[in-house]
N, C-alpha and C positions, 0 to 999 in steps of 0.2 A: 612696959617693954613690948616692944613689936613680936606678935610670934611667929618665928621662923618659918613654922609649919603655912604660912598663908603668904611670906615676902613675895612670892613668884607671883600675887596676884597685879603687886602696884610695880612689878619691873616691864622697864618696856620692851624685853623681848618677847611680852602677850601685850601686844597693845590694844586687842579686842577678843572680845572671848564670850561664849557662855558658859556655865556650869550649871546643871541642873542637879539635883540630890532627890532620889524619891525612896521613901521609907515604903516595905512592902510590897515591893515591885521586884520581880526579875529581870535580871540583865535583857534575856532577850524581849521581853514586853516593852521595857524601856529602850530597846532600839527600833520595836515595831510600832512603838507611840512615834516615831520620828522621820518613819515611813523607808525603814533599812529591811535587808533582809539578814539576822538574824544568822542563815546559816552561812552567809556568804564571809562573818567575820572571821578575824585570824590576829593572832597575840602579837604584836609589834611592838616597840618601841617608840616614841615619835620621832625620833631621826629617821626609821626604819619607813615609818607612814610616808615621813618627807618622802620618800625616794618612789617609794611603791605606789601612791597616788599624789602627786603633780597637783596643784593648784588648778594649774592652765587645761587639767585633765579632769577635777575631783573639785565641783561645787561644792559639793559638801561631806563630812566627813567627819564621823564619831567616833572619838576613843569612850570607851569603856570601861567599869571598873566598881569594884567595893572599899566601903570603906567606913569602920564604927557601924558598922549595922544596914547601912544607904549604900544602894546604888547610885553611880556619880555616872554623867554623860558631861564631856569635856568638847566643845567645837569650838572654831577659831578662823571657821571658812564663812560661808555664807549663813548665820547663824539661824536655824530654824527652832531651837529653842526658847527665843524670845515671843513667836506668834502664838496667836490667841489657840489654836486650833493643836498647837504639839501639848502649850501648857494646860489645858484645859482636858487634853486628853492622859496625859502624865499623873494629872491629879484624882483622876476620878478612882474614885475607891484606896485614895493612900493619900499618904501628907508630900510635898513637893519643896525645896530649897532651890529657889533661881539665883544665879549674880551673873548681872551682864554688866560688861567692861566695852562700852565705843571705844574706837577709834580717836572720835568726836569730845570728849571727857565725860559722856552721858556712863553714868553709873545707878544700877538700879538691881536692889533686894527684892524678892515676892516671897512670900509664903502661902502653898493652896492648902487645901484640907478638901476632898471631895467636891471637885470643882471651884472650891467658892476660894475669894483671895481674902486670907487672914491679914495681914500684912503687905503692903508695896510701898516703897518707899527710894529715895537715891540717899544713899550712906550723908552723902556731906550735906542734906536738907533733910537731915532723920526728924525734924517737927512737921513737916509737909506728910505723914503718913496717912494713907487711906487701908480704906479697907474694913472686914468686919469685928479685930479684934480678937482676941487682945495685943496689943500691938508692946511685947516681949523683946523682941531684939531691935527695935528702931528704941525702946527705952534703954539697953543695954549698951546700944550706940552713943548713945548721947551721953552716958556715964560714961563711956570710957574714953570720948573728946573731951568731956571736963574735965577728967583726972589726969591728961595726959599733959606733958608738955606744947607750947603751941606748932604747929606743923602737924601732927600726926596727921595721916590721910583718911578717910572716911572708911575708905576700903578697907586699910590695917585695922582700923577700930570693927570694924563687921566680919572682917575672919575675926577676932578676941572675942566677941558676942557669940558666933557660932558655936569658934570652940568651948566657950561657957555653959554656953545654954544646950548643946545637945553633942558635945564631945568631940564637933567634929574636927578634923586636923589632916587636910590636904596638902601636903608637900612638895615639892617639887621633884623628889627621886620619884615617888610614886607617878608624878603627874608624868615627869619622860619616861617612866621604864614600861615594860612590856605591859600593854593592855590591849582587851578586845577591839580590833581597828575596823571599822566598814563604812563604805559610802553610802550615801542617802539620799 
């Protein structure tokens, strides 16, 4: 069964997205990996974001938040949590959880650990995994496309891996209701 806690990742009211997850990290660290300023944020909601930074105004733009233990960075604009230079920096010295959602149906897991990438993979090619291993949630992926009925999305199966393997559970109330808002 689909967990509820992750539905809002495969609805197409986020048709692209990153989310990053860093274990060890402070909120404001993990906005200053991202190249924000930290004190310039303020608790919004994201209807509230909508209104107060404008797309046509705000390239880019981080909500913020905790969650199970991880720091969570949520963007949906110009996404700079996918380049080598935020993720490499986000990692160093902590563990990191990426899931990037294209536009384009490019979908892609990473796990860092101190720089280096444990795990990368795209949910629906969880045999295609690189990296240094152990490769934990691209296995957990793929049990949970075997045991599912046929359709499940790659995505659904990698939030159930998540929330297995490390508790986490992202919601959708959480994701809209007030969290730390600033551009970047």
């Amino acid at each position: 069964m689909p967990s509820e806690a992750w539905s809002w990742a495969v609805d197409s009211q986020f048709p692209s997205f990153c989310l990053v997850f860093a274990r060890s990290k402070t909120i404001e660290s993990v906005m200053a990996a991202f190249g924000a300023d930290p004190g310039a944020a303020a608790s919004m909601t994201r209807m509230e974001s909508l209104s107060a930074f404008p797309e046509v105004d705000v390239d880019n733009l981080l909500r913020v938040g905790t969650v199970d233990g991880w720091v969570f960075c949520y963007e949906d604009r110009n996404l700079l949590g996918i380049t080598g230079r935020v993720r490499k920096e986000l990692s160093r010295e902590c563990e990191t959880l990426s899931i990037y959602k294209g536009g384009d149906g490019m979908r892609t897991f990473e796990h860092m650990e101190g720089g280096r990438t444990i795990e990368f993979f795209e949910p629906r090619r969880h045999l295609d995994v690189q990296g240094e291993g152990p490769y934990v949630i691209s296995n957990l992926v793929r049990g949970k496309l075997a045991a599912a009925s046929p359709g499940m999305l790659g995505m659904t199966a990698l939030g159930l891996a998540l929330t297995e393997h490390f508790g986490l559970q992202l919601d959708r109330e959480l994701l809209e209701g007030p969290l730390l808002t600033v551009p970047a």
